[in-house]
N, C-alpha and C positions, 0 to 999 in steps of 0.2 A: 555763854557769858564771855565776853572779853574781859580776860584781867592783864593787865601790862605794868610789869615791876620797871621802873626808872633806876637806874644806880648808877656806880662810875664816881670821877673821883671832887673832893670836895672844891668845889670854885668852875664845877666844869659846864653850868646852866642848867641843873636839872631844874631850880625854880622856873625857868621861863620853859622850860618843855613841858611844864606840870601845867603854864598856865597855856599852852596852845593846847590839850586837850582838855582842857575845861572848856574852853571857848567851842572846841568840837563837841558837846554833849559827854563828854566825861563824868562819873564821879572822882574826885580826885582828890588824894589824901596826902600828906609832906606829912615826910621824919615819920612813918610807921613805926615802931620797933620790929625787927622779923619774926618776933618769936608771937606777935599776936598776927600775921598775915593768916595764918589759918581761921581760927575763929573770925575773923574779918572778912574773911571768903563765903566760909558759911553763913554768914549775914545776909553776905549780899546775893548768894543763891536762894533765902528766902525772901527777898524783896523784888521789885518791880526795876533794879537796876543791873541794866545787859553790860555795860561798857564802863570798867573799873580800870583806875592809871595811880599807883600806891608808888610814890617814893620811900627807898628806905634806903640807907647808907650808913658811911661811916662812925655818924653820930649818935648809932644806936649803940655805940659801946660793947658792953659784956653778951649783948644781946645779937651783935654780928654774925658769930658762930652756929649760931641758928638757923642761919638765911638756910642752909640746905637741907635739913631734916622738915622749913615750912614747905620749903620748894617741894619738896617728894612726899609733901602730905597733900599740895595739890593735884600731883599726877596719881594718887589713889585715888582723889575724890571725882578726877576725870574733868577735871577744870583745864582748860588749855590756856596756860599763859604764856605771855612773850617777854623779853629781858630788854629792854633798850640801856644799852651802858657808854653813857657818856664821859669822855678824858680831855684832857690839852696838855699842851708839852709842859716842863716843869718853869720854862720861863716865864709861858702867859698865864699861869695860875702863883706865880710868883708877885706878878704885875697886878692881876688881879681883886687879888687881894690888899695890896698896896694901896691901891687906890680907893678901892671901897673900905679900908680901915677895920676888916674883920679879920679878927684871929680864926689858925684852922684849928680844925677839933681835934688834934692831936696835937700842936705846938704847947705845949708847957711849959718849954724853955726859951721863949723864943728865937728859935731856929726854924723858920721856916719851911727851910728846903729839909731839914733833915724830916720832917712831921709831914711832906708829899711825897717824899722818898718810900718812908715806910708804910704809908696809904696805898701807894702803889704798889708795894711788895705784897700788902693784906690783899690786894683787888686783884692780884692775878692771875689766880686761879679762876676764880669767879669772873674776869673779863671771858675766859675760851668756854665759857656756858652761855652766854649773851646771846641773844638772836640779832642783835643789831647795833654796832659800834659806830658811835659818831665823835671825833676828831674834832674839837671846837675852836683848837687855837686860831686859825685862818678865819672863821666866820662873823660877820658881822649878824646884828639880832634879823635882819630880813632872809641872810642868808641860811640862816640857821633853822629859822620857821617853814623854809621854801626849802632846806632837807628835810624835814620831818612832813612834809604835806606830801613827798614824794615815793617817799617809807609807807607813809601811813595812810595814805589814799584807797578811797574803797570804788566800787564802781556802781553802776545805778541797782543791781541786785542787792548791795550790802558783800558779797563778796571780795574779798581781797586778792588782789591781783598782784603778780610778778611788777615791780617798777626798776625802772635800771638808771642810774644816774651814771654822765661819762663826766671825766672830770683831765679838762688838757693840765697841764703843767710845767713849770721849771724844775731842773735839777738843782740848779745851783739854789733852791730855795728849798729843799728840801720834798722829800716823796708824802704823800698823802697818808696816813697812816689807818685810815681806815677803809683804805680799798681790797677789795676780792680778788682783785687783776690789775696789773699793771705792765706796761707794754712800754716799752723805751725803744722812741723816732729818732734818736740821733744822728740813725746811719743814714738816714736820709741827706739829700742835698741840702746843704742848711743857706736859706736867702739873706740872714742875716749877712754875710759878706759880701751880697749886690749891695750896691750903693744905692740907687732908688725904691730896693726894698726892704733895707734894714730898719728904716722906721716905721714900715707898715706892719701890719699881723696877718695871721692867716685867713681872717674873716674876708680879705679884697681877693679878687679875683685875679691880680695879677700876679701876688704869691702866691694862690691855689694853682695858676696854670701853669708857675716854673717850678713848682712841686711835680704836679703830674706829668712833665717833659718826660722827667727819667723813667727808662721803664722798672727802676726796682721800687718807682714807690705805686706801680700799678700792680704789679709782682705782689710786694706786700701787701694791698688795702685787700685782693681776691683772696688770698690766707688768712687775713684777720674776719673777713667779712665770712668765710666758710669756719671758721674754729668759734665763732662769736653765737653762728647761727645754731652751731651744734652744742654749744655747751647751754644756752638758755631754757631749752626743755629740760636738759636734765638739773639742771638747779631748782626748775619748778617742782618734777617731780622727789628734790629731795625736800619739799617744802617751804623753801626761799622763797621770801617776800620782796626782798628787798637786794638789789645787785649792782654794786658799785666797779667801778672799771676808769681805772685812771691810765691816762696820756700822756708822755713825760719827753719833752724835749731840755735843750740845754736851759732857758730863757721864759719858755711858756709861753712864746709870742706868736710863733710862724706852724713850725710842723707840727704839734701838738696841735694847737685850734685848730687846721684843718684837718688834721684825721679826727679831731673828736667831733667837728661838724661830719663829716663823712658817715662815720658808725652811726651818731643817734642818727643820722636821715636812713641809713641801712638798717636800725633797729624799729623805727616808727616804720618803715614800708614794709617788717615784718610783722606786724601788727601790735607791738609791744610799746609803753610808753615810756620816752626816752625823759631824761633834764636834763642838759648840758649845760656845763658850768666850764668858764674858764676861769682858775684861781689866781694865774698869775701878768695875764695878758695884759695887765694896767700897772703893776707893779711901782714901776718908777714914777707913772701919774699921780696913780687916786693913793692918798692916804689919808683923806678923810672921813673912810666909812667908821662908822659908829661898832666897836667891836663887843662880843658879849661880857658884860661883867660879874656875871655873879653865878 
């Protein structure tokens, strides 16, 4: 049986990750109390359903403190579950909520930020138990369902396989917070100071080919490319699913996208499937993607 606890913190999407696994054959339960996930387990190991996705969270109140004596009655009964815990920065769940007109389940007073301050302070311990951390503020609802298809993807056996998402980036926009690796190209030649290549990105070919002139950025891609190839078996064999690895230049535009096209084409020819994302490549463009609210 697969059983997958959703948590993290309030305003952070668990409703809509509740409902992309429903839409995958789930059974799928919102606002469990923790203290009934055990009996709920044993349900479900007497019935005909393999594939269980149970949110529970902040809202269970008195009941919270529970989460970990249900948790360690599942590892007696030999049920393997996985944690997916979702967060956003304290801004875009500030925003979030703003917009959508819901109080959070700790605000009594309304103070907002003081009632995600200490949702965050309750979570996290419980966040370094998680098997799998996702960072919502940046994502829009496509983007968000095209992380979890890349976490959660099985292969044609039913088996679950190692997936790795690279993820290029700016600095000045802040680092990814829910990556395993993070590698910073700054020292690279940076093209943003050629004038005919300052408004292009690294996806053209003419700033991929004044990147690779210099020989320290052939230097580096041969060191990332052997420290990349070596640590991915051993993540599998520590039983990682899921391996996130972000690229962090000044801007997100030039060096980063092209080392991050580089790796996933170096991690797909070592037979592993890559998702490349650039987060911030559009920045000063697109700001009209639809981001998650609830």
């Amino acid at each position: 049986m697969d059983f997958l606890l959703i948590t993290g913190m309030s305003g952070a999407g668990k409703s809509l990750a509740l409902n992309f696994f429903e839409d995958r054959g789930y059974f799928c339960v919102d606002n469990l109390p923790p203290a009934l996930i055990t009996k709920f387990a044993k349900l479900c190991l007497h019935s005909e359903m393999n594939k269980i996705a149970v949110v529970s969270d902040i809202r269970g109140r008195e009941f919270f403190e529970a989460l970990y004596s249900q948790l360690a009655n599942l590892e007696e009964m030999n049920i393997d579950y996985e944690i997916l815990y979702l967060e956003a920065s304290n801004e875009t769940l500030i925003r979030r909520y703003k917009e959508t007109r819901r109080k959070h389940p700790l605000d009594k007073e309304g103070r907002m930020i003081e009632a995600i301050k200490k949702e965050r302070k309750l979570m996290e311990e419980f966040r370094g138990k998680s098997t799998n951390i996702i960072d919502t503020s940046r994502l829009s609802v496509k983007d968000f369902n095209n992380e979890l298809e890349s976490i959660y993807s099985l292969d044609e056996g039913g088996e679950q396989k190692i997936s790795i998402s690279v993820v290029s980036f700016g600095f000045k926009y802040g680092m990814p917070k829910d990556s395993d690796l993070v590698f910073d190209v700054r020292f690279l030649p940076n093209p943003h100071y050629v004038n005919h290549l300052k408004n292009k990105t690294g996806k053209e070919k003419e700033v991929q080919d004044y990147i690779l002139k210099w020989p320290v950025a052939s230097n580096f891609y041969d060191k990332l490319f052997d420290f990349i190839e070596f640590l991915i078996p051993e993540y599998i064999k520590e039983g990682k699913s899921h391996l996130s690895i972000a690229i962090g230049c000044t801007g997100g535009q030039h060096r980063s996208v092209f080392t991050a096209l580089k790796l996933g084409e170096f991690i797909e020819n070592k037979g592993y499937r890559a998702v490349i994302k650039h987060r911030d490549i559009d920045k000063k463009r697109d700001k009209s993607s639809q981001l998650i609210e609830e």
